[in-house]
VORO-285189 format. One record per residue (C-alpha): residue number from 1; x, y, z; residue in one letter. Coordinates in Angstrom, 3 decimals. Example, Ala and Ser with C-alpha at 12.3 -4.5 7.8 and 13.67 -1.06 7.14 Angstrom:
% VORO-285189
<atom n="1" c1="12.300" c2="-4.500" c3="7.800" res="A"/>
<atom n="2" c1="13.670" c2="-1.060" c3="7.140" res="S"/>
***
This chain:
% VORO-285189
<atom n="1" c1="143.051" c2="110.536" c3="161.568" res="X"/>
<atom n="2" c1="145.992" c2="112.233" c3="163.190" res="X"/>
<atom n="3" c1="146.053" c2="115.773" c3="164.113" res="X"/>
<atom n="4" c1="149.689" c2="116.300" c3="163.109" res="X"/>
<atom n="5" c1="150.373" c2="118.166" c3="160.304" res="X"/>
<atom n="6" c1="153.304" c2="117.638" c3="157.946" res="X"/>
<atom n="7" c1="155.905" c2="121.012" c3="157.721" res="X"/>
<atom n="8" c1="156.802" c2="119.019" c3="154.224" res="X"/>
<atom n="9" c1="153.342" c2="119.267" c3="152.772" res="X"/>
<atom n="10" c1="152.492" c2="122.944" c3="151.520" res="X"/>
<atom n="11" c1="149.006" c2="122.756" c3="151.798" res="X"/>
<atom n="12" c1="149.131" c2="121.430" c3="155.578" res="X"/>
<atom n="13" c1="151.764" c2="124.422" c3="156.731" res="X"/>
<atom n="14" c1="148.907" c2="126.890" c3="155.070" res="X"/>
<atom n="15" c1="146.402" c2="125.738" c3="156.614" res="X"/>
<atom n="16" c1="147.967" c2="125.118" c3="160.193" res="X"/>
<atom n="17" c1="149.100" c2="129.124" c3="159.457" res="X"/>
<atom n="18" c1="145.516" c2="130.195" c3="158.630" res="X"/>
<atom n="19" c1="144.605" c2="128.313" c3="162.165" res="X"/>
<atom n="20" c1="147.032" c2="130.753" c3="163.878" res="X"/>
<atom n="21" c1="145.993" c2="133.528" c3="162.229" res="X"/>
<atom n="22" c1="142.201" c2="132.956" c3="162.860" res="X"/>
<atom n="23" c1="143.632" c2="132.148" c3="166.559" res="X"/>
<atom n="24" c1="145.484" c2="135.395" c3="166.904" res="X"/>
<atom n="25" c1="142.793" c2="137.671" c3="165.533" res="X"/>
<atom n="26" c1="140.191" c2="135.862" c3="167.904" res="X"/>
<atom n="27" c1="142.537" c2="136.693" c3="171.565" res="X"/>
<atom n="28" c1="142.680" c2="140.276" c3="170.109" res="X"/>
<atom n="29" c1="138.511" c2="140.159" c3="170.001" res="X"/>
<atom n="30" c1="138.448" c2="138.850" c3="173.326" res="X"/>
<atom n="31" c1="140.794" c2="141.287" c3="174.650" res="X"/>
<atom n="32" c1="138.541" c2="143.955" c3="173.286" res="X"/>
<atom n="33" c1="135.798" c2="142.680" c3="174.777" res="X"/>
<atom n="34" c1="137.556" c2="142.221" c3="177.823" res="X"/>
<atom n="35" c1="138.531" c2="145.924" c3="177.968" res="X"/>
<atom n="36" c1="135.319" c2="146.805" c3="176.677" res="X"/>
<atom n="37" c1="134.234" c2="146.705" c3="180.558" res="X"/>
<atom n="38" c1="134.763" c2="149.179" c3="183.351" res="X"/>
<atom n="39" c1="135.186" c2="145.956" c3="185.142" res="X"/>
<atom n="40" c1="137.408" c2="144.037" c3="182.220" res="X"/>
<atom n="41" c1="139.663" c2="147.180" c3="182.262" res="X"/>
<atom n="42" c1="139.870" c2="147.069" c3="186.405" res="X"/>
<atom n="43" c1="140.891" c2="143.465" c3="186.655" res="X"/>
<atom n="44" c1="143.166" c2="143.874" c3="183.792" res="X"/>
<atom n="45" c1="144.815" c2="146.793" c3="185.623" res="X"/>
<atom n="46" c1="144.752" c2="144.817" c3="188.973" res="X"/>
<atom n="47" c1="146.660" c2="142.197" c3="187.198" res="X"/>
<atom n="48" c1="149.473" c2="144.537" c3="185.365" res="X"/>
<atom n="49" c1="149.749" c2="145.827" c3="189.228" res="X"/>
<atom n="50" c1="150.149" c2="142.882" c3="190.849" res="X"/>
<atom n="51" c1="152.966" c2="142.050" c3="188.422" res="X"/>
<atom n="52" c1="155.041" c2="144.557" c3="189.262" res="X"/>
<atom n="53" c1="156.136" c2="146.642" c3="186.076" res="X"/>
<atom n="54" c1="157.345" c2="149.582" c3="187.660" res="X"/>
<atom n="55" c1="159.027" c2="148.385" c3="190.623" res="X"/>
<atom n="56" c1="162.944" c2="147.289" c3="190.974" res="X"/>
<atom n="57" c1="162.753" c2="143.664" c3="190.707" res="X"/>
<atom n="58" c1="166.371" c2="143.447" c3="191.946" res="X"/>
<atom n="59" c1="166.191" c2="141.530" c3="195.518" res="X"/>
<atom n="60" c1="169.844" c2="140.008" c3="195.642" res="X"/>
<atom n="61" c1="168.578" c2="136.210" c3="195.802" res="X"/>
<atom n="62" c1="166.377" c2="133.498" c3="194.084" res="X"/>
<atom n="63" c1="163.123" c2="135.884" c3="194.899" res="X"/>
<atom n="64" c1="165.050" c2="138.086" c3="191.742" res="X"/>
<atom n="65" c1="163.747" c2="135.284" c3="189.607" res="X"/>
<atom n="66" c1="160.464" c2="135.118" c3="190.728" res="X"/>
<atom n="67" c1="160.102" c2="138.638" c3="190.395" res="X"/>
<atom n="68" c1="161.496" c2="139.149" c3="187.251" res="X"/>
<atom n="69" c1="159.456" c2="136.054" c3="186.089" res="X"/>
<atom n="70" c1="156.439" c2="138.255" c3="187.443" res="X"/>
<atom n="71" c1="157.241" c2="141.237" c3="185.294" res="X"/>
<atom n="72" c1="157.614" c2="139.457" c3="182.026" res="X"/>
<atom n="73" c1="154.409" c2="138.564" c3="182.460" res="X"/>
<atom n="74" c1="153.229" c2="141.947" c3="182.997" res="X"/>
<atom n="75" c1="155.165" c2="143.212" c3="180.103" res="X"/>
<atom n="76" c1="153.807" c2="140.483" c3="178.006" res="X"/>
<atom n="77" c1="150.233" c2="141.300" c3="179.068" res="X"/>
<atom n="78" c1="150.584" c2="144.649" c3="178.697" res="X"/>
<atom n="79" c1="151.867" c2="144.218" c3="174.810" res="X"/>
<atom n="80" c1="148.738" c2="142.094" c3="173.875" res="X"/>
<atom n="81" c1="146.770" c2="145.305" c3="175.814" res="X"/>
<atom n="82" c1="148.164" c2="147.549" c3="173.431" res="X"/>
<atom n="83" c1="148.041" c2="145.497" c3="170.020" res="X"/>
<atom n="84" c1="144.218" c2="145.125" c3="171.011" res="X"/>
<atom n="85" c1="143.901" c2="148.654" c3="171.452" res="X"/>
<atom n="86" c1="146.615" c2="151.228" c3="171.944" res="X"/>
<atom n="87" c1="144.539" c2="153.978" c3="173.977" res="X"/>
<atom n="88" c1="142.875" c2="151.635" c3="176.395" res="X"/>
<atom n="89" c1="146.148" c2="151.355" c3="178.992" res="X"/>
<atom n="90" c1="145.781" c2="155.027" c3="179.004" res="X"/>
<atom n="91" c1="142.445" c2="154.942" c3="179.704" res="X"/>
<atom n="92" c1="143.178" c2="152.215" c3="181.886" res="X"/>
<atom n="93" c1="145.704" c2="154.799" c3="184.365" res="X"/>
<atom n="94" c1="143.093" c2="157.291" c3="184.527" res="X"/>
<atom n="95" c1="140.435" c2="155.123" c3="185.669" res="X"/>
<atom n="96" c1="142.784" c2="153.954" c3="188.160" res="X"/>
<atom n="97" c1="143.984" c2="157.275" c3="189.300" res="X"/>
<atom n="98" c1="140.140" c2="158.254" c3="189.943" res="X"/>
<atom n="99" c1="139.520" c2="155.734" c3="192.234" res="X"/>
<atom n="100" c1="142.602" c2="156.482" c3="194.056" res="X"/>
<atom n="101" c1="141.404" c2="159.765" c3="194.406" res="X"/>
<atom n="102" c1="137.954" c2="158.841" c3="195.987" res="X"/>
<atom n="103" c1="139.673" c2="156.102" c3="197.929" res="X"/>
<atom n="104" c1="138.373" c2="153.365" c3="195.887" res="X"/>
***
């Protein structure tokens, strides 16, 4: 049995939509229970960091790709964050801000 499914057979192009959808709603539950976590919400914050979203990407050569590359991730990342939950990122910044402040 293959595991293709036909875009000319209606049944097939619901079902292969209810996949995604079942898909989509289960990242957004794993997300949540991702950020659930002090730690969950630190690594995803390391990660958004690390990516660069506020920082001029601009370098003047090839490294402007990889950068840029970088931050799309970021900014991708940090829209999945926010359909999940839209206060966590908040949350997020002030977590991170208080263990700036006792040199965490």
């Amino acid at each position: 049995m293959s595991d293709q499914s036909s875009a000319s057979d209606p049944k097939q192009v619901k079902n292969a939509k209810g996949k995604d959808k079942r898909n989509a709603q289960q990242i957004l539950n794993d997300y949540r229970t991702v950020l659930g976590t002090p730690e969950g919400r630190r690594l995803i914050y390391h990660i958004l960091a690390k990516c660069g979203l506020y920082h001029v990407m601009f370098s003047g050569n090839s490294r402007h790709f990889f950068n840029d590359g970088m931050r799309q991730i970021g900014v991708w990342l940090l829209a999945e964050i926010n359909e999940a939950d839209e206060e966590v990122y908040i949350k997020m910044q002030s977590e991170a801000l208080e263990r700036r402040r006792n040199g965490a």
